[in-house]
C-alpha positions as CSV (number, residue, x, y, z in Angstrom):
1,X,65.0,105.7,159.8
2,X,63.6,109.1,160.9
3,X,60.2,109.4,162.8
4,X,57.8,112.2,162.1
5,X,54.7,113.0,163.8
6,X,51.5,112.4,161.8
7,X,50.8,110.6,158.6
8,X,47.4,111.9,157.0
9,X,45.9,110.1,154.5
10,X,42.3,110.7,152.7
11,X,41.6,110.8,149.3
12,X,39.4,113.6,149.6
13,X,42.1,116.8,148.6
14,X,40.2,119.3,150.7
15,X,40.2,117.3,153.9
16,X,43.8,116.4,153.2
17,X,44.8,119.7,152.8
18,X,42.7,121.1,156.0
19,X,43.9,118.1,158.1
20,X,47.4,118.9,157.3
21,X,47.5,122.6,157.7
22,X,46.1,122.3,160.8
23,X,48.2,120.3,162.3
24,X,51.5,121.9,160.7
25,X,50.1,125.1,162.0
26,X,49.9,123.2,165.9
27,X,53.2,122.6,165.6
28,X,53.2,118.8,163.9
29,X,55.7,117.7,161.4
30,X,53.0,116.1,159.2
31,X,52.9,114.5,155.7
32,X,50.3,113.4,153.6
33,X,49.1,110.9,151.3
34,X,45.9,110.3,148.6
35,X,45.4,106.4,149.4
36,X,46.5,103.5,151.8
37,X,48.3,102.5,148.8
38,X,50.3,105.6,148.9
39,X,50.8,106.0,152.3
40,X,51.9,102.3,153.2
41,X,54.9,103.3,150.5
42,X,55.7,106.4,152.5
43,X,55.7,104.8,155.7
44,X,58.8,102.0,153.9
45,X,60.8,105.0,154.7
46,X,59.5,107.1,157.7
47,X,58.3,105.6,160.7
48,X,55.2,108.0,162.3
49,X,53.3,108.2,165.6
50,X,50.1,108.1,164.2
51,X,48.5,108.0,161.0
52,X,44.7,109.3,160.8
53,X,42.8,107.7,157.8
54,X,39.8,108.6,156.1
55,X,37.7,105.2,155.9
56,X,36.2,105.3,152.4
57,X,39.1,105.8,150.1
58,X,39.5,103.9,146.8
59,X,41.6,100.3,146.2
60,X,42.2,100.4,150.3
61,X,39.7,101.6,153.2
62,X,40.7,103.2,156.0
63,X,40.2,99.9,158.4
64,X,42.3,97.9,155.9
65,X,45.7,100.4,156.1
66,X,44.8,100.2,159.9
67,X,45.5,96.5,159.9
68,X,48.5,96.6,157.7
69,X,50.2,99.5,159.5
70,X,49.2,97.1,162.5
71,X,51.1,94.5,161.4
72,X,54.3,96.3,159.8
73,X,54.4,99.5,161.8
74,X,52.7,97.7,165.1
75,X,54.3,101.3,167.8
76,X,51.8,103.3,164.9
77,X,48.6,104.6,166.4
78,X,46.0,104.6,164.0
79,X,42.8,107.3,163.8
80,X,40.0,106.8,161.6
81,X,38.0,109.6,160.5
82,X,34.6,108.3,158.8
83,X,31.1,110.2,157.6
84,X,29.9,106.5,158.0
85,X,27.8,105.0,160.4
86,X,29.9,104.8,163.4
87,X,28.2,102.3,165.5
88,X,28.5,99.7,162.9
89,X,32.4,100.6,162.7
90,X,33.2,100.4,165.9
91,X,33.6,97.0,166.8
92,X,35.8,96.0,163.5
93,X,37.9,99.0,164.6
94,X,38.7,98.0,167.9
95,X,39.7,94.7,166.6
96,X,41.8,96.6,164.2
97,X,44.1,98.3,166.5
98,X,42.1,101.5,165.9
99,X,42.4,104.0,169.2
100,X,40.0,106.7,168.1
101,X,36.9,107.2,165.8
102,X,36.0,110.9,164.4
103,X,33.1,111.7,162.5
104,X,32.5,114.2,159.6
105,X,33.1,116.9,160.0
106,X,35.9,116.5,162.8
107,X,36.6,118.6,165.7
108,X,40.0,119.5,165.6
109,X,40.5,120.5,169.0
110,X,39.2,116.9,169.9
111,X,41.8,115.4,166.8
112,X,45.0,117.7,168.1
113,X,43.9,116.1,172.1
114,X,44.4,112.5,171.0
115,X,47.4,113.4,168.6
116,X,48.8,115.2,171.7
117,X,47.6,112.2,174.3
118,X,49.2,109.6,171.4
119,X,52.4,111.6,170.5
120,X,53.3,112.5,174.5
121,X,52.2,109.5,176.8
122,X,49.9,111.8,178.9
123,X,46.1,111.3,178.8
124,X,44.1,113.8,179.6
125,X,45.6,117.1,177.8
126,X,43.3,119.9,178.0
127,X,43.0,122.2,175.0
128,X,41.5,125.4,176.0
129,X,39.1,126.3,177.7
């Protein structure tokens, strides 16, 4: 089964489109999915690093693909991204196997640093300046 990089899933076209592109043009090999529904089938034949989810998304939230790409894909990292309350989501995300919480609107620097710190092993990577 071939391994990619990043699995991006939101139901929101825009930030699917921006989330992607980004991370194509940072060098990613990225694909992309409308629901958990969706992306759950798309991860039957690709195994990925890391999948970041939006959390409100129709017929599956974000926190519910985290737990089922927990328990089929358990080596997947999962990032939730969430104009939600993050306080309130924190706890049910760490129990979820969740690594990393962004808030609308996301700073991608900060998103490609834990894709980077996820995809290499090495903590710490330092975009920048």
């Amino acid at each position: 089964m071939i391994t990619r990089d990043i699995l991006v899933v939101d139901d929101d076209i825009a930030y699917l489109y921006l989330f992607s592109l980004f991370l194509k043009s940072e060098g990613f090999d990225v694909a992309a999915a409308q629901d958990g529904i969706k992306a759950l089938g798309t991860m039957e034949n690709c195994n990925f690093r890391i999948v970041i989810t939006d959390f409100n998304m129709p017929e599956m939230n974000g926190l519910d693909l985290a737990i089922k790409v927990r328990e089929r894909h358990p080596e997947t990292r999962v990032v939730l991204v969430t104009a939600d309350d993050l306080p309130k989501l924190l706890k049910v995300a760490v129990d979820t196997g969740i690594i990393e919480i962004f808030s609308k609107p996301v700073d991608l620097k900060k998103l490609v640093k834990t894709v980077l710190t996820v995809i290499t092993g090495i903590p710490n990577i330092r975009l920048g300046k």
